[in-house]
N, C-alpha and C positions, 0 to 999 in steps of 0.2 A: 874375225875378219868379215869382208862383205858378203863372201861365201858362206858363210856361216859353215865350213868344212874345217877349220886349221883344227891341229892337235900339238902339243897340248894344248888345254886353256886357260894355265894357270905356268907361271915362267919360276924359273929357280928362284933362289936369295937372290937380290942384290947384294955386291961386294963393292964397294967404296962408291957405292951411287951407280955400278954398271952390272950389266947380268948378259951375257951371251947364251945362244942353246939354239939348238937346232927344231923348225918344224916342216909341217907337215900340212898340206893344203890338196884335196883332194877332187875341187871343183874344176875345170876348165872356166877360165872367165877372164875378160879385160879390166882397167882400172881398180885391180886387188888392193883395199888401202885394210893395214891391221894396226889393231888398238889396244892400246895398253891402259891399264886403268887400275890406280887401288883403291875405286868407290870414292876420291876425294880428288887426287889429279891422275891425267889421262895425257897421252900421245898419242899420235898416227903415224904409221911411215906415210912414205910418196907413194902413188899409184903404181903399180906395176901389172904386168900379165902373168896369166897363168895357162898356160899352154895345155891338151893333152895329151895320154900319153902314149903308148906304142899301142898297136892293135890288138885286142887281148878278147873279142867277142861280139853276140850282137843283141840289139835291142829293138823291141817290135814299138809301133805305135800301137797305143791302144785300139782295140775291137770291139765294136758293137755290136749288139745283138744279129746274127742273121740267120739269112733262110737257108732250111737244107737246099743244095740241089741250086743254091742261087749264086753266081760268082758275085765275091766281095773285093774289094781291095785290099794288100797289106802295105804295111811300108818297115823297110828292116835297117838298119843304122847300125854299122861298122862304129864299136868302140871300146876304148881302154880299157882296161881293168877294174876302174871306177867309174863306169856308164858314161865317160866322157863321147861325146862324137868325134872319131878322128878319121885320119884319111891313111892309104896304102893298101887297102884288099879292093882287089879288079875280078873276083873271081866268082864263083857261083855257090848257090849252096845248096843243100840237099833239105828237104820240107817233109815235115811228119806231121803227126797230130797226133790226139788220143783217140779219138773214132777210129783212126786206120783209113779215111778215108779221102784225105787231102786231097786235089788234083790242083795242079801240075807236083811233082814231087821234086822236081828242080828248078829252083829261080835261074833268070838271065844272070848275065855276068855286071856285076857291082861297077860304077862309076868311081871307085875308091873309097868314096865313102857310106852310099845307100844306093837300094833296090826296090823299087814298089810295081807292084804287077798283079794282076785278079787270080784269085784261087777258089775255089767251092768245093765242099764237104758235104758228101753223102749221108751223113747220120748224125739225128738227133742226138743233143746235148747239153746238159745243164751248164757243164767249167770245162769246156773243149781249149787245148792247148796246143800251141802250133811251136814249133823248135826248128830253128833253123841251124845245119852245121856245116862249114867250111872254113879251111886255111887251120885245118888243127882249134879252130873256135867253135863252139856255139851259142845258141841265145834260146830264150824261150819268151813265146807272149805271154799277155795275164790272161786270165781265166776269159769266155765269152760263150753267151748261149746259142746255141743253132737250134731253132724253131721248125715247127711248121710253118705255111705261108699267111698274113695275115689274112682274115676273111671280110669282104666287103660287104658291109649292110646296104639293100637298096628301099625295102618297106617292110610297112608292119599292118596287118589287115586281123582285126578291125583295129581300127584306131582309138575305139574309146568303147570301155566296159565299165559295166557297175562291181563294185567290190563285193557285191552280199556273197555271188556265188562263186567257185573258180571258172575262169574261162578259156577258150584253146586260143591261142595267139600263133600265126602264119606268119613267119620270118623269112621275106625272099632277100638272097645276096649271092654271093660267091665265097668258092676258095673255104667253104664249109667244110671241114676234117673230124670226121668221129672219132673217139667221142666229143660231142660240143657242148660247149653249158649255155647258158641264156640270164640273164638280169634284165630286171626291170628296176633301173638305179642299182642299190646293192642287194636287191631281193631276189633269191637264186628262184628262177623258173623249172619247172619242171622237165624237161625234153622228154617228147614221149615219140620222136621219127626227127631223124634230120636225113640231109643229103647234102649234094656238094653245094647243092643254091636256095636248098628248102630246108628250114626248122621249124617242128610245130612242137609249141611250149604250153605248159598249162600254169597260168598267173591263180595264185590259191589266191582265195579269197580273203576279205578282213584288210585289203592293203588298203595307206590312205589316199583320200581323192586327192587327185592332183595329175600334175604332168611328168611323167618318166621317160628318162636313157633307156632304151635298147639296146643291151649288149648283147653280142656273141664272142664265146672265147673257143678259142680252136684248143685241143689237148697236144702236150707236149711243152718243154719247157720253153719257158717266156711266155707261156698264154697270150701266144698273137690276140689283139682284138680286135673288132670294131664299133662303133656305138652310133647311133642313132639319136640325136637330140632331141628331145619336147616331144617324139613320135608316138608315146601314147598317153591317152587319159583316163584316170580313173576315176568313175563319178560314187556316186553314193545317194542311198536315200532314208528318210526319217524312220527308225524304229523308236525311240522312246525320247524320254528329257531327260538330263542327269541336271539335277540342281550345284549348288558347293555349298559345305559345310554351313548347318544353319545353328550357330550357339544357342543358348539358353536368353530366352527373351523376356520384354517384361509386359502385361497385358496394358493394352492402348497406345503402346509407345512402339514407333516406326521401326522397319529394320531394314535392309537390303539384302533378294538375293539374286545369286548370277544364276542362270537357266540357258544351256546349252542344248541345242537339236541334233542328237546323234543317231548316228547310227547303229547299226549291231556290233559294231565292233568298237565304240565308244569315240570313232572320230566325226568330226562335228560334220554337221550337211549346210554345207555353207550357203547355199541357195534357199534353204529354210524361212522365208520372211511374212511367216503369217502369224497369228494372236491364238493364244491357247488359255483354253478357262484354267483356272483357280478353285481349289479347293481345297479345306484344312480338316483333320479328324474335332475339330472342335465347334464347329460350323458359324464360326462369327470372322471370318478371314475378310479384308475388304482391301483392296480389290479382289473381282472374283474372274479378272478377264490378263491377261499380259499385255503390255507394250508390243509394239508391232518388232520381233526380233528380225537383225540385222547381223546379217553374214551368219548365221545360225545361231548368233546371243543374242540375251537380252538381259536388262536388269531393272526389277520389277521393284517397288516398294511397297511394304506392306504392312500392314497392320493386323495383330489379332488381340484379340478383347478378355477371353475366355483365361484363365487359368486352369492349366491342365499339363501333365506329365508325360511323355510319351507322343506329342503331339507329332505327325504328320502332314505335310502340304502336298499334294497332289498337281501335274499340269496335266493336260489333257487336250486334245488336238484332231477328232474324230474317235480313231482305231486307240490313237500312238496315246501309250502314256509314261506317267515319271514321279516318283515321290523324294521329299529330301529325305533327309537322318529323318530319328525320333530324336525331338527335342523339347526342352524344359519351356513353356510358358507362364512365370510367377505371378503375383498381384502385383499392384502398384502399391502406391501410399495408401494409407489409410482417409478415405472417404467420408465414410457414413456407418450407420449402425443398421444392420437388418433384421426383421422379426420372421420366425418360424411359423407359420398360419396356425391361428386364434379361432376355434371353436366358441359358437353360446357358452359360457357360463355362469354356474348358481353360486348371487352372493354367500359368501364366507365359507367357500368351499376351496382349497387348493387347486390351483393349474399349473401346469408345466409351460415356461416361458423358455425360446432360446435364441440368443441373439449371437450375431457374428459379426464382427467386425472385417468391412468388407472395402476394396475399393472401387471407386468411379464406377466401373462396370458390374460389378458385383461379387466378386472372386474375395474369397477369405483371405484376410490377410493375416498371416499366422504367427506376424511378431507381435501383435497387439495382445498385451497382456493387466490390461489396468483393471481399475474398478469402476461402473459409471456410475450416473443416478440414475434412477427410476422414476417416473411419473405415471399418473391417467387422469385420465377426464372426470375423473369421480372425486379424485381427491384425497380415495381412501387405499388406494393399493400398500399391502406389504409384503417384500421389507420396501426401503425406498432407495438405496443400494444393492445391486449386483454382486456378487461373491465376483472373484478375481477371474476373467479371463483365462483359458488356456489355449495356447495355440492359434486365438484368432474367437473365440467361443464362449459360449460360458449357458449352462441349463441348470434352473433351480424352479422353485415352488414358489409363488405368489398367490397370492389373494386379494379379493375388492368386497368390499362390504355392501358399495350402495347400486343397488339395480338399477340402470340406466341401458338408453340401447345408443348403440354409435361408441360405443367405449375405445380410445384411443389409448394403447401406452407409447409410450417417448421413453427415451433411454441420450444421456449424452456424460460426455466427459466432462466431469465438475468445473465450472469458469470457462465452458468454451460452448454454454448454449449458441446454435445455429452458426457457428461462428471456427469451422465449418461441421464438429461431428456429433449430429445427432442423428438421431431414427425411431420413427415412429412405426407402429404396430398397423396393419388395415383396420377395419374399426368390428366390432364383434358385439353382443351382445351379453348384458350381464345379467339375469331371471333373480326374482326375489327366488329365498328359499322355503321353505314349506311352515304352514302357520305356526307362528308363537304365541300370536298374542293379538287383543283385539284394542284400537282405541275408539271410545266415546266421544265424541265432540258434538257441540260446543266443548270447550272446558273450559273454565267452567259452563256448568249450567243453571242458567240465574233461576231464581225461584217463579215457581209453576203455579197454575191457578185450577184446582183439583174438576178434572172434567174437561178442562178446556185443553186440546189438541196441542202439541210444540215438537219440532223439529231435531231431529238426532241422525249424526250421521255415525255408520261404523265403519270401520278400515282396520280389513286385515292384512295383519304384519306379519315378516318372519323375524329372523332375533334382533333384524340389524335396521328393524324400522323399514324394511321397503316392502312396500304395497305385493300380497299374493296376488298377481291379477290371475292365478290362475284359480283363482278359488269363486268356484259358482255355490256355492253347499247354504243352508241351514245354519240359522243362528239364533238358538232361543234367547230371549229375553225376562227377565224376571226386576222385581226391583222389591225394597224393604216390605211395602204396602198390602204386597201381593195383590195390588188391583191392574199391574200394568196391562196396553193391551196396544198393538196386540204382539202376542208372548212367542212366535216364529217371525222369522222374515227370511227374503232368498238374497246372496249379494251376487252383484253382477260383476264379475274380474275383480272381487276383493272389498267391494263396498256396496254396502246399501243403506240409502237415505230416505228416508218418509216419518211421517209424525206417527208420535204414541199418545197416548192418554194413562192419566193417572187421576182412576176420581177421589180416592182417599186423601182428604189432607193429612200432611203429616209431616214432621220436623225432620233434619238429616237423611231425608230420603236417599239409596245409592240403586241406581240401575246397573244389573249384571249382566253380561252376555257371555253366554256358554256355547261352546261348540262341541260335538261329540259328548256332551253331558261333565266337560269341564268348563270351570271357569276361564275366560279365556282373558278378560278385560271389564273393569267396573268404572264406571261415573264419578265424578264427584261427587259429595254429600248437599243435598239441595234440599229446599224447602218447599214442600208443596201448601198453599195456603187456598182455605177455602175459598166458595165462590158466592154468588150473589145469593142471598135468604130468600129458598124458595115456599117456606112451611114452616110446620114444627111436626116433632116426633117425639112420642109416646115412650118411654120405657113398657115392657110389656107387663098386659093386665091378669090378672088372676080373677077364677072364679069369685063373687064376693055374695053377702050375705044382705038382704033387704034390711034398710037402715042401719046397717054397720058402717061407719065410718072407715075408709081405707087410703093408703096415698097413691097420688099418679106422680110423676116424674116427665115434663115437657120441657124439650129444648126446641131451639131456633136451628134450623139445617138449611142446609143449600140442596139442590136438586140430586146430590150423591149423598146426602144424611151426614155431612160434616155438619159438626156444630158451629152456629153461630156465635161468637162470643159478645158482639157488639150489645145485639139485641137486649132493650134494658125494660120493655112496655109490660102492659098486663095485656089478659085477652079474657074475650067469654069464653066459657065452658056451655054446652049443651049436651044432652045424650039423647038414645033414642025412645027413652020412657019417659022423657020432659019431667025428671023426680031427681036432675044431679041439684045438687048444693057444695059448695057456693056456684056462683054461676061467673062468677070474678074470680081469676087467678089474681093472685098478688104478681106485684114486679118482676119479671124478671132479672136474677143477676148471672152478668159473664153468658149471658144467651141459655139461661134456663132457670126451672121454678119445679118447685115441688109443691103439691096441694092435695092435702087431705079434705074428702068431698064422701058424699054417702048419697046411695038411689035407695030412693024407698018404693020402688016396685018390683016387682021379682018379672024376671022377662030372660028370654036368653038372647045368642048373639047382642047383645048390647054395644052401642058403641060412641064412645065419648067424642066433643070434636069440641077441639080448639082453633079463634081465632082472632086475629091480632095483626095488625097493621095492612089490613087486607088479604094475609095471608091466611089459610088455614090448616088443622093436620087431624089425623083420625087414628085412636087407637086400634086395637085389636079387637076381635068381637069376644066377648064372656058373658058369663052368666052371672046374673042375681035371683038368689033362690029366694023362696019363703025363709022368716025368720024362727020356724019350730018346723023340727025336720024329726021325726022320728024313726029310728032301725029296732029295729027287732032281732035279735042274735038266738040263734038255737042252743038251748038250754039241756047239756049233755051230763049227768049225772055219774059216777065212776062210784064202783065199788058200793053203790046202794043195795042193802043187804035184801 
């Protein structure tokens, strides 16, 4: 029904389409219409009333919260049995409560149907209940709190404190009841003294800056209160920077981060609007200054270069400062090749090479695992391959054979010279290594003219042919002849150049040079050939006998007593007893002559002299005795009896 009271709500069987039964409607109301329904078709009666019913008690208006000691209003309602309002009690009632403390404890007399009139209650109360009885009825209200009285707030001195420390806050008002609490918003204050118009609270420190309610609450139920709007401020000022979260980065490539100005107690200091340096545990950070922050943020972009683990960013702003996390700073891509620093060294000696594959800025990059190539500037380094990368890396032994200074290695990834990854070495120096060996040049050396001065250079080598320039020493010289000359010399940084002499002629001649009294290096086989016919020379003479016939032996020489062979004349013969015979050499052949001659005077030093084409030559000096020479031996007799 419209009441939403009828009982039942569900009607007997129908019996041939009809159902009678009796109900039950417990509302008092005008235009009651009730409906029938089985969820598919439905009826309504006609409106009717519903009256209520006989006077059977009574009913309170609701009550709201009051104050002890303060009259309030009631209002009480004569009615049925079923809370209907109805009319016929003229009479009074009698008022209780649960404090005991009601006044008046008898209402006026009822208009038949209600009574409303001011009462007030002496004691405090959470679910204070009022009961009214008369006419053999009674009623009860619902529950209502009686308070103390609310307390007026009129100021709050000082009006605006910093949060670092706690501070005492002066609450003047009224109607202040102990105990009293205090809030600044929902943040309970400390009360350390009230009174009925004075509360002094202690606001702890750490709250955020901003604008606060003032409240005070009086004790007792209902927490009378009052509040105070926007009445105080709380400022704040910079102790550090908190950054947010700085992930894993990669070197040279941009990042963003947020950089907040707080305080001690990590709420921002919004008034904050100045630049704070920049610094990173890796020292390649750029920028190194912030953006000017606003409202206490800022968000800075940045760049760091460096690969490194653990990394650090710093802000800083005088006193105040502030770091992020530790975080990962990786390589980039793969760049370039870089070299390990390259010490002098000695051709064909082993060195330790190490290269890293690195990026843009120079950070290993450690997924590089290939093999490159090898190069230098000499031409001769080995290996000429790399053993394989590990981790970005790779150290092994090489060698260079040819001494050279400015020596550059290069290293790249096979088909991708300059194109972008290679890497070259700073440039270093490569020393011969210590002597091996000597070379003779000319080489050859064309044939020589016995006497006449010619041009040799030596250069000393180590095993791999590069110049000892560190070699100043001694290097004798010798050649087949044994005439060379001359038979020392000094080299200057590994060579020394000047002419020798060789007065012997002589076929296949080989120049040696010795160092330390080893052979160190030898000439080609060269010919030395005589020089211009300066004479003739005598084989040597022996004492001879007056008018004994004997031979001499004369050849054609040049000015070192190499034979002439050309030489084909005769010559005179003279001596120094004007007694040789013949006094004519026959021809000579192939540059010499043999001639049997006889002095027939006896003379010593004697000395023959031949000459022939204007040239002349002189033997040695001998003797020609007397032809009867007698000795005399001592004559020793043995065993003469």
């Amino acid at each position: 029904d419209t009441t939403g009271t009828i009982t039942p709500t569900v009607s007997p069987d129908f019996v041939n389409g009809e159902v009678g039964f009796t109900v039950t409607i417990t509302k008092a109301d005008t235009g009651v219409v009730i409906t029938a329904t089985d969820g598919t078709a439905s009826g309504a009666s006609d409106a009717f009333d519903v009256e209520a019913g006989a006077f059977a008690g009574f009913s309170f208006d609701p009550i709201p919260t009051q104050t002890i000691n303060e009259p309030f209003t009631i209002t009480i309602w004569v009615v049925d049995s079923f809370g209907n309002v109805t009319d016929g009690y003229t009479g009074t009632t009698a008022l209780t409560d649960t404090t005991g403390t009601i006044s008046p404890t008898v209402t006026g007399a009822f208009d038949g149907r209600t009574w409303s009139g001011p009462v007030t209650i002496g004691q405090l109360s959470s679910s204070a209940v009022i009961t009214a009885t008369g006419g053999g009825f009674s009623g009860t209200s619902e529950a209502f709190i009686v308070s103390n009285p609310q307390p007026t707030l009129l100021a709050v001195a000082p009006d605006t404190i910093p949060n670092i420390t706690p501070q005492d806050l002066d609450i003047t008002g009224t109607n202040f009841i102990t105990p009293v609490s205090a809030f600044a918003d929902t943040t309970a204050l400390t009360v350390t003294d009230a009174t009925s118009t004075n509360v002094t609270a202690v606001v702890p420190a750490g709250l955020a800056p901003g604008l606060y309610d003032v409240r005070v609450v009086n004790a007792g139920p209902g927490e009378p209160s009052d509040v105070l709007t926007d009445a105080l401020t709380v400022t704040n000022t910079l102790d550090h920077f908190a950054f947010s979260p700085v992930l894993t980065q990669t070197a040279g490539v941009s990042f963003t981060v947020h950089i907040t100005a707080e305080d001690a107690f990590g709420w921002t200091v919004t008034d904050y609007a100045d630049q704070a340096a920049l610094a990173d545990s890796t020292g390649t950070l750029s920028p190194t200054t912030t953006p000017t922050f606003t409202a206490g943020l800022v968000t800075a972009t940045l760049t760091i270069t460096r690969a490194q683990s653990d990394v650090v960013i710093t802000a800083q702003d005088d006193v105040y400062t502030g770091a992020s996390n530790a975080f990962a700073v990786v390589a980039g891509p793969l760049a370039r090749f870089a070299f390990g620093p390259l010490s002098t060294q000695t051709a064909g000696v082993p060195f330790t090479v190490t290269i890293t594959a690195v990026d843009e800025f120079g950070n290993r990059v450690t997924t590089y695992n290939g093999t490159n190539v090898l190069s230098d500037t000499t031409g001769t380094i080995m290996p000429t391959y790399t053993p394989a990368f590990v981790d970005g890396a790779v150290q092994f032994a090489a060698t260079i054979t040819r001494a050279q200074s400015g020596v550059v290695v290069s290293t790249w990834i096979e088909g991708s010279l300059f194109l972008p990854y290679y890497g070259a070495s700073d440039p270093f120096d490569v020393l011969p290594g210590s002597l091996t060996r000597i070379y003779i040049a000319p080489s050859p050396i064309l044939t020589q003219t016995a006497g006449v001065p010619f041009t040799i250079t030596l250069t000393v080598v180590d095993a791999y042919d590069n110049v000892d320039t560190s070699f100043n020493g001694t290097i004798v010289l010798s050649d087949t002849t044994g005439t060379i000359t001359p038979t020392e010399v000094t080299c200057n940084e590994g060579v020394w150049e000047g002419s020798v002499v060789i007065p012997r002629a002589h076929p296949d001649v080989t120049i040696a040079a010795l160092e330390s009294g080893v052979e160190r290096g030898w000439s080609n086989a060269f010919d030395v050939m005589v020089g211009s016919m300066t004479g003739f020379a005598f084989s040597p003479i022996l004492d001879h006998m007056v008018g004994i016939s004997f031979t001499i032996d004369i050849t054609a020489v040049d000015a070192f007593g190499n034979p002439i062979g050309t030489y084909t004349g005769t010559n005179t013969l003279t001596d120094t007893t004007g007694t040789i015979t013949p006094t004519i050499t026959p021809a000579f052949l192939d540059g010499t002559v043999q001639v049997t001659v006889t002095i027939n005077r006896a003379e010593s030093n004697v000395v023959i002299t031949t000459t022939g084409a204007g040239l002349s030559g002189f033997s040695n000096a001998f003797e020609v005795r007397d032809s009867i020479h007698h000795t005399f031996l001592p004559l020793v007799l043995r065993n003469y009896p």
